[in-house]
Residue frames as a rotation matrix with the C-alpha (Angstrom) as fourth column:
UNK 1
0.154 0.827 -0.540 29.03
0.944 -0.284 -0.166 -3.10
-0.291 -0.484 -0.825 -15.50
UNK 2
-0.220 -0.193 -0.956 30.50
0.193 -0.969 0.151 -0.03
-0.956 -0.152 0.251 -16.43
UNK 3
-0.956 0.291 0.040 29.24
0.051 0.031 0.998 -0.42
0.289 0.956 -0.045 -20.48
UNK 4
-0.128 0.980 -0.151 25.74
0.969 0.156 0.191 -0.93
0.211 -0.122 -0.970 -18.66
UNK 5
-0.299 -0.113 -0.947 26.83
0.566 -0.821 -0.080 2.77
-0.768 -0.560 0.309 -16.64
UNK 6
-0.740 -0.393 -0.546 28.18
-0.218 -0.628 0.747 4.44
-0.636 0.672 0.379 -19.98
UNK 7
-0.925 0.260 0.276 24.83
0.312 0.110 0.944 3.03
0.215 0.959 -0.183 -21.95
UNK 8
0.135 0.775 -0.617 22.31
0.991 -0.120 0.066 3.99
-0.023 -0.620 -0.784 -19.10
UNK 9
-0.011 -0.016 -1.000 23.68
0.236 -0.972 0.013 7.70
-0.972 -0.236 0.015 -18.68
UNK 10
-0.983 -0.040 -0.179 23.99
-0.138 -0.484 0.864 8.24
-0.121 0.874 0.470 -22.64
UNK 11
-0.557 0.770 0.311 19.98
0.616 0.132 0.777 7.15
0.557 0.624 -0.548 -22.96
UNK 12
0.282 0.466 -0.839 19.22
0.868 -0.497 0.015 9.43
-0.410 -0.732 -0.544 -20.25
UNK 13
-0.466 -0.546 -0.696 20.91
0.123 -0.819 0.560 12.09
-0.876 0.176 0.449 -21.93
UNK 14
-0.907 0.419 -0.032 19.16
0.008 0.092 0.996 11.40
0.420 0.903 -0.087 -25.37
UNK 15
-0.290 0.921 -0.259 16.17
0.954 0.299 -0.004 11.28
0.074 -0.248 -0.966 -23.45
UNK 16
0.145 0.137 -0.980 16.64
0.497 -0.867 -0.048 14.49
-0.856 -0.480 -0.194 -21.54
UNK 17
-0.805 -0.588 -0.081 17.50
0.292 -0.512 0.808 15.74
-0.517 0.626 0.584 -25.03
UNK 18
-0.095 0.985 0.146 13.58
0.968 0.057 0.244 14.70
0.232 0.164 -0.959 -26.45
UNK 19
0.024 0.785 -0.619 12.44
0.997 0.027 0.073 16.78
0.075 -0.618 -0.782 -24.16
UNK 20
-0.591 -0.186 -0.785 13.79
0.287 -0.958 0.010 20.12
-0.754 -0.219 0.620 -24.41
UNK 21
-0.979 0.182 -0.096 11.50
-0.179 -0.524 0.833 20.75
0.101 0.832 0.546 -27.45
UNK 22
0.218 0.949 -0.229 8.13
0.849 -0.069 0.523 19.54
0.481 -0.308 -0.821 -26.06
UNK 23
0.105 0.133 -0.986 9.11
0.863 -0.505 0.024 22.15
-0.494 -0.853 -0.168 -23.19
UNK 24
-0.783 -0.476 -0.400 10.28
0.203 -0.804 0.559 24.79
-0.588 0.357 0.726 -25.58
UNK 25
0.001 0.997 -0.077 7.13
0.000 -0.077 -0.997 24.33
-1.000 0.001 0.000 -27.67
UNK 26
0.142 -0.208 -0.968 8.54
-0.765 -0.644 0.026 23.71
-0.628 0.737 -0.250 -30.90
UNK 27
-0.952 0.306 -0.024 7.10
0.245 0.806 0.540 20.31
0.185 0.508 -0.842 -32.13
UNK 28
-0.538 0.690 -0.484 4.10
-0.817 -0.284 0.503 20.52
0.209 0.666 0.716 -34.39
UNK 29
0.388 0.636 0.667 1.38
-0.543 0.742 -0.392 18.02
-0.745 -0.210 0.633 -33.54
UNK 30
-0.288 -0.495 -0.820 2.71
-0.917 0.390 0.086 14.85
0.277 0.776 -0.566 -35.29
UNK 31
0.681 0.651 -0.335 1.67
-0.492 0.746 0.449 11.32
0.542 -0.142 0.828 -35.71
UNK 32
0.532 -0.605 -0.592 5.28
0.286 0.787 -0.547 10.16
0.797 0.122 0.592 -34.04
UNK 33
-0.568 -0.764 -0.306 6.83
0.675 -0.220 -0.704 12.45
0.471 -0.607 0.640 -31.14
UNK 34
-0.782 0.361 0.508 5.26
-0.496 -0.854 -0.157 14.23
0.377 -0.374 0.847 -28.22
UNK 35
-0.552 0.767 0.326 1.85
-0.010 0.385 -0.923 13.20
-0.834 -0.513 -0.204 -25.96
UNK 36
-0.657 0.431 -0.618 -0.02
-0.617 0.163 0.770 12.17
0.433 0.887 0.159 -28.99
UNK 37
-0.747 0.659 0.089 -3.46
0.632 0.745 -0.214 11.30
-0.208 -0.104 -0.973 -28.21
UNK 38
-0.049 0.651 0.758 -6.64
0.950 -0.203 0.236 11.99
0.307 0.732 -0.608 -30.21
UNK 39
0.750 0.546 -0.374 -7.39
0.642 -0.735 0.216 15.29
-0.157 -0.402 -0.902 -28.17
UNK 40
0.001 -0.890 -0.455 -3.95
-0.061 -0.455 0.889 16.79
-0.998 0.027 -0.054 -28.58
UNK 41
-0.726 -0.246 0.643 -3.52
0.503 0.448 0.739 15.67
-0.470 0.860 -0.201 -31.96
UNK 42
-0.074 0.863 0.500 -6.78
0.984 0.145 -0.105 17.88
-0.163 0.484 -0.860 -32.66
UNK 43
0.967 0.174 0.187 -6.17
0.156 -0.982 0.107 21.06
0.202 -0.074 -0.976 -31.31
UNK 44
0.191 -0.954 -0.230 -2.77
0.663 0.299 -0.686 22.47
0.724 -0.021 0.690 -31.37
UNK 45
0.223 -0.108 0.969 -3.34
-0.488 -0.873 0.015 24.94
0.844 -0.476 -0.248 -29.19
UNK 46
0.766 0.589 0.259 -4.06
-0.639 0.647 0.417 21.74
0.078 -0.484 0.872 -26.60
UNK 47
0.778 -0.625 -0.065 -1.30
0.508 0.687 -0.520 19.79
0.370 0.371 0.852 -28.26
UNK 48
-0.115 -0.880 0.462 1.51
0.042 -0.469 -0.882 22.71
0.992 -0.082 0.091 -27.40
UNK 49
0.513 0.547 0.662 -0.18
-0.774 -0.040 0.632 22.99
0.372 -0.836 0.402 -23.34
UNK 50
0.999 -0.004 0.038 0.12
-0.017 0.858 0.513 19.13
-0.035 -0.513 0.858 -22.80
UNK 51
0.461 -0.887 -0.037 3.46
0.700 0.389 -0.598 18.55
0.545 0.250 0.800 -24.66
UNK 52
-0.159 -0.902 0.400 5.28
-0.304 -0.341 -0.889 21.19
0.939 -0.263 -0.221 -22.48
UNK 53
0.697 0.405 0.591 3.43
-0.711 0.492 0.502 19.87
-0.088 -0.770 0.632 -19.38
UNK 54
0.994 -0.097 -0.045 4.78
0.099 0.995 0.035 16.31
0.042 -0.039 0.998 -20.48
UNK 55
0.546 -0.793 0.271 8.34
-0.113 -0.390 -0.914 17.98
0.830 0.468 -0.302 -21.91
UNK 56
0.299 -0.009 0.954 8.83
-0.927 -0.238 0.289 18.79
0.224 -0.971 -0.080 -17.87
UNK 57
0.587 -0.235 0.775 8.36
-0.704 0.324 0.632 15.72
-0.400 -0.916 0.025 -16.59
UNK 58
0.885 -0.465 -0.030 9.97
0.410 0.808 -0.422 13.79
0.220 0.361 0.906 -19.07
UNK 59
-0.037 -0.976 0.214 13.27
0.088 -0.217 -0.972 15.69
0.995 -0.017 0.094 -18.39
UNK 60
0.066 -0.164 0.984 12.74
-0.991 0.104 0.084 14.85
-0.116 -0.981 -0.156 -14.53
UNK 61
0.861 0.430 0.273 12.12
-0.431 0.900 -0.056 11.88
-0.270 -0.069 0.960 -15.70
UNK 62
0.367 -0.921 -0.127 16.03
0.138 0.189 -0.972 11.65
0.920 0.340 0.196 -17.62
UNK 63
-0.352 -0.881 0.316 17.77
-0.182 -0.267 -0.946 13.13
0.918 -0.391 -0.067 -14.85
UNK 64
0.294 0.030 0.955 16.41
-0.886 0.384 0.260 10.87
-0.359 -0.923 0.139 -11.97
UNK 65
0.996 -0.054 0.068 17.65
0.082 0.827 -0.556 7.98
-0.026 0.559 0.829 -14.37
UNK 66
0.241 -0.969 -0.043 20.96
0.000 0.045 -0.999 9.29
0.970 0.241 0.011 -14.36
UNK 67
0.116 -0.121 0.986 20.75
-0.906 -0.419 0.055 9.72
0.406 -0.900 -0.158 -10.88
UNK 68
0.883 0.347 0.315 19.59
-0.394 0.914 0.097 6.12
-0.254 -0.210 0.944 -10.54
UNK 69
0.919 -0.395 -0.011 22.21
-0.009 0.008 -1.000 5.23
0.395 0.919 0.004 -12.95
UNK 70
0.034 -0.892 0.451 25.06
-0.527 -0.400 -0.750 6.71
0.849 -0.212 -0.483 -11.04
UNK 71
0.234 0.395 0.888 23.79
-0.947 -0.114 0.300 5.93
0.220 -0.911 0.348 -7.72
UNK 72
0.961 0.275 -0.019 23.35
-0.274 0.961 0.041 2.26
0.029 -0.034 0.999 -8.12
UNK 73
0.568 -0.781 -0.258 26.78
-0.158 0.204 -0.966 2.07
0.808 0.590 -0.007 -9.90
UNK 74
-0.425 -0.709 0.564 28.47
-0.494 -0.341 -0.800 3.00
0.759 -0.618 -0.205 -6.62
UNK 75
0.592 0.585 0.555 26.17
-0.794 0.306 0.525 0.64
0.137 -0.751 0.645 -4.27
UNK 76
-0.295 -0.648 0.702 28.45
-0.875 0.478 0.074 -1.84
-0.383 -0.592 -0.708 -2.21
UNK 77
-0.927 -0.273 0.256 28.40
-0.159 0.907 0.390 -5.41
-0.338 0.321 -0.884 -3.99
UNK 78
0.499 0.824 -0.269 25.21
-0.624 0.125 -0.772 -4.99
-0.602 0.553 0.576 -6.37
UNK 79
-0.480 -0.355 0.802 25.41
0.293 0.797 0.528 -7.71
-0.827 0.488 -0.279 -8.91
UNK 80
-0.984 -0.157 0.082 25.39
0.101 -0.114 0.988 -7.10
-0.146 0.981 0.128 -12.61
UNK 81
-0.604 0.795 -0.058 21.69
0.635 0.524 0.567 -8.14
0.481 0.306 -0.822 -12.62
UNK 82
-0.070 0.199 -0.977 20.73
0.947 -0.296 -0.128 -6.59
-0.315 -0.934 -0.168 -9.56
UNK 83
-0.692 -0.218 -0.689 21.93
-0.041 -0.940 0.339 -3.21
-0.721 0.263 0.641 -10.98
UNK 84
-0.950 0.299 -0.092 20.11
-0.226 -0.451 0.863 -3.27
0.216 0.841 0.496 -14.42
UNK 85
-0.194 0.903 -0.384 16.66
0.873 0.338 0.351 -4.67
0.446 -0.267 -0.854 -12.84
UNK 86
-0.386 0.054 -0.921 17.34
0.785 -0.506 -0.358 -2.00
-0.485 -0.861 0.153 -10.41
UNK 87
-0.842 -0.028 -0.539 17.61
-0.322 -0.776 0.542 0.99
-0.434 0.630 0.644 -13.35
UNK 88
-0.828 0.539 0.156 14.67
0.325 0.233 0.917 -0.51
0.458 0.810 -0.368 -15.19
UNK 89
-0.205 0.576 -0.791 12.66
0.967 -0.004 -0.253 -0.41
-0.149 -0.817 -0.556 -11.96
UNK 90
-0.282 0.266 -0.922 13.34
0.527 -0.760 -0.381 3.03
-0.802 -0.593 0.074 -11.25
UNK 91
-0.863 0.222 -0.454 12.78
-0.486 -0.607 0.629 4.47
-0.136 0.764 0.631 -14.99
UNK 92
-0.685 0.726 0.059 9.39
0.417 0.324 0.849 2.31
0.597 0.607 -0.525 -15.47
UNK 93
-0.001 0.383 -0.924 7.96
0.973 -0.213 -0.089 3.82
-0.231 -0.899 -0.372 -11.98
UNK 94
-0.139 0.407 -0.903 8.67
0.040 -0.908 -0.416 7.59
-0.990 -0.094 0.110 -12.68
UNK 95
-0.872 0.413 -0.262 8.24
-0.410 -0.325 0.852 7.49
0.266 0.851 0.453 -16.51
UNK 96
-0.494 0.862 -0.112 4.65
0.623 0.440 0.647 5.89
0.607 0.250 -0.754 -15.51
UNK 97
-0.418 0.184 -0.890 4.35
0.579 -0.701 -0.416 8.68
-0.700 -0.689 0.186 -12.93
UNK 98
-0.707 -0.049 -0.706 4.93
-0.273 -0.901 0.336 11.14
-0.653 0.430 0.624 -15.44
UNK 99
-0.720 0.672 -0.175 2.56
-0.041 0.211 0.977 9.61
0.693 0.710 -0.124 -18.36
UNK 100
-0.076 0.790 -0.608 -0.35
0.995 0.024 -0.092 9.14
-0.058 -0.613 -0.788 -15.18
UNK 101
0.006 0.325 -0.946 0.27
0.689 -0.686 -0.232 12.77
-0.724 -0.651 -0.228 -14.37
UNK 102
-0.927 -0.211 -0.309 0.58
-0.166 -0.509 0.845 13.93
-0.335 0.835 0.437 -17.71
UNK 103
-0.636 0.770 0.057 -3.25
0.586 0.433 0.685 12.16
0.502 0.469 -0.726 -18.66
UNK 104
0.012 0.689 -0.725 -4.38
0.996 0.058 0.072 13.68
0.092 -0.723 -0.685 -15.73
UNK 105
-0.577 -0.415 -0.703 -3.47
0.373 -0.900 0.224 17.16
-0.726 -0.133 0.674 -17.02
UNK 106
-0.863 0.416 0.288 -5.17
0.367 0.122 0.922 16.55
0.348 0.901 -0.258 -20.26
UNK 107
-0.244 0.938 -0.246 -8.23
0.833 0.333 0.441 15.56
0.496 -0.097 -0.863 -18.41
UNK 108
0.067 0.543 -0.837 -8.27
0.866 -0.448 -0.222 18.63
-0.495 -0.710 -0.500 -16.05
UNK 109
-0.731 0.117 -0.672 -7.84
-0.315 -0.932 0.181 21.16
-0.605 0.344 0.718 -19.27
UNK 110
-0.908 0.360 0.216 -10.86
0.291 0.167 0.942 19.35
0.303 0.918 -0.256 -20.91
């Protein structure tokens, strides 16, 4: 379980890494990184808005995974399984938070 620990907190870290450039504003509208969808992808002015919007919650989104991550690790007699369902759980729930509440930014600067 601890290789599951040490491979969960390093993609949370590479995650939270992503993200410091959407927030910083220093990715160019591209066909491969960043909220990429037609409306962004037109205007960059639009495109530099959303992506630090999104930038945000994706790095809440890393560092409640590591939280998860840790947390779990240390939970009285979780089973191997138990744990990584658990971490999957909690990273498909707030990264779908964050992509819901990211769309729904879009939509209220159109």
């Amino acid at each position: 379980m601890q290789t599951l620990l040490l491979m969960y907190v390093i993609g949370g870290t590479i995650l939270a890494l992503i993200s410091l450039p959407l927030v910083a504003e220093k990715i160019k509208p591209n066909p491969f990184y960043g909220f990429r969808v037609p409306a962004t992808m037109d205007n960059p002015d639009l495109w530099y808005t959303v992506n630090k919007f999104f930038g945000k919650r994706l790095l809440a989104v890393a560092l409640e995974h590591i939280l998860a991550t840790v947390g779990l690790f240390f939970w009285p007699n979780i089973s191997v399984d138990a744990y990584a369902l658990s971490v999957l759980g909690v990273f498909v729930i707030v990264f779908g938070i964050a992509m819901i509440r990211s769309w729904k930014y879009l939509k209220s600067l159109s």
